[in-house]
N, C-alpha and C positions, 0 to 999 in steps of 0.2 A: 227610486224617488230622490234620492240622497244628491248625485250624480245632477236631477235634472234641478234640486235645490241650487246645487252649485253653479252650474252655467246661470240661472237665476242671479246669484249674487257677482259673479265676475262679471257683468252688463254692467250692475249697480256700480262693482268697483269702476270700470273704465269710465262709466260716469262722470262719479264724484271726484276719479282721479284728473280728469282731464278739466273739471271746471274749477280744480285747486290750483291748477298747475298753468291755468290760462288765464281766472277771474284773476283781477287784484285785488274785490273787497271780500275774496272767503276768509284771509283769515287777515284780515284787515285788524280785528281787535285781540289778536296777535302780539307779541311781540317780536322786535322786528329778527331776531334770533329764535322766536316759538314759529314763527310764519316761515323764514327759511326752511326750518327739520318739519313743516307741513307740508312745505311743497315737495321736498326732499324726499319723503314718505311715501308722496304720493305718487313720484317716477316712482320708487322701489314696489309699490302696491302692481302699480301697471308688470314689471316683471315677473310679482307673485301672479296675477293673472294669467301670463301666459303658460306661465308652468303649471296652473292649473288645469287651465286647457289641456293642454299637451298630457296629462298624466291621468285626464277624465278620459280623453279617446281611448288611451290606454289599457284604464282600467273597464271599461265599456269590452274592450277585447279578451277582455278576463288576466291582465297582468298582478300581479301581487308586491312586486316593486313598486309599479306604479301608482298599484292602491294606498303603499306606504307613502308617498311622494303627493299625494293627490290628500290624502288624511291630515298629513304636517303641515300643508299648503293651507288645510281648511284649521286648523289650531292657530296659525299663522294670523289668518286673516279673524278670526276672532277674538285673540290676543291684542293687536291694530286697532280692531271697531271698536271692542272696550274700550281704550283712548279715547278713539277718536269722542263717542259718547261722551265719556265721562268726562274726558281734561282739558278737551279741547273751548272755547268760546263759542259760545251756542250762534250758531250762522245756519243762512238759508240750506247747507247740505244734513242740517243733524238729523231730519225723520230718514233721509234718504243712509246716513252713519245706522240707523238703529235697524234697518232693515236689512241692512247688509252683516252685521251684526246678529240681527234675529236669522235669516236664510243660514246662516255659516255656523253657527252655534245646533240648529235644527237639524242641519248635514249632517253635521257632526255625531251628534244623538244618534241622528237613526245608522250612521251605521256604527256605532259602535255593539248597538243591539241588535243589529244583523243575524242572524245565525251565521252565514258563509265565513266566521273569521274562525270557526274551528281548522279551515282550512291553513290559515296563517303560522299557528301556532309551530307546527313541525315546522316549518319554512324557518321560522325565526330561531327556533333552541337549534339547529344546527347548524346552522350560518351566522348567527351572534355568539360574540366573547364577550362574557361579561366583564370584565376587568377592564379592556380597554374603553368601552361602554361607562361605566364606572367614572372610568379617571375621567374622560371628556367633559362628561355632564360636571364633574366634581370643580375641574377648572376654569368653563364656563359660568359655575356659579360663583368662584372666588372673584373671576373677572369684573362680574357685572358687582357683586359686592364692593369690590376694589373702586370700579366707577361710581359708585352711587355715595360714598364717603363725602 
C-alpha cells in the first residue's frame, strides 16, 4: 500500500514540479530570491522523484537498500511539502502541496508499522558504525546551525 501511496505522490510531485518551474505566476507573490529557491526546489523535487521511482521498483523486488533509499526519499519529500504548505505563498498548487504532503507522510506511517522491518534490524547493527554515523548527523547539524545564524 505504502509503495502504491508513493507512485501516488511522485505524479503529484512532477506535477507541481513542472508547473513551478514552467508557470511564471506560481510563485509570483514570491520574492524575487524566495521564487528563485522555489523553482530551484522544484528541479531538485523532479530528481527526488526519480530516485524515488527507481528505489520503489526496487524495493517491489524485495531490496533493503533500496527500501532504505526509497524511506529517506519519502522523509525527504515530507520535509519539502511541509514548506511548501506552511511557508510558502498560498497559490493555485497549495491543495495539490497538502496532498502530496498528506500521500508522503501516509507512506511513511504505514510502513514504518509494517512488520517486515524486523527484517532490517540485523541488516543495519552489522553494516552500520555508529561513530561515523554519529559525527555525520553531528556535523550536518552544526552546518545547518552555522547557516541559519
Amino acid at each position: 500500500m505504502a509503495l502504491w501511496l508513493s507512485l501516488i505522490a511522485a505524479i503529484l510531485v512532477v506535477i507541481a514540479s513542472a508547473a513551478g518551474i514552467v508557470s511564471t505566476d506560481t510563485y509570483v507573490r514570491e520574492t524575487s530570491s524566495g521564487a528563485i529557491q522555489g523553482m530551484s526546489q522544484d528541479i531538485v523535487n523532479l530528481v527526488a522523484v526519480t530516485i524515488l521511482l527507481i528505489s520503489a521498483y526496487f524495493v517491489n523486488r524485495g531490496s533493503i537498500k533500496a527500501f532504505l533509499v526509497w524511506s529517506g526519499v519519502l522523509i525527504y519529500l515530507v520535509y519539502t511539502y511541509t514548506i511548501y504548505a506552511f511557508a510558502v505563498h498560498y497559490n493555485r498548487l497549495f491543495l495539490l502541496y497538502v496532498a502530496i504532503l498528506g500521500l508522503s507522510l501516509y507512506a511513511l506511517v504505514v510502513t514504518v508499522v509494517t512488520p517486515h522491518l524486523d527484517r532490517l534490524a540485523p541488516i543495519v547493527a552489522l553494516t552500520t558504525k555508529a561513530r561515523p554515523v554519529s559525527v555525520f548527523f553531528g556535523v550536518v547539524a552544526l552546518l545547518f546551525y552555522g547557516q541559519w545564524l
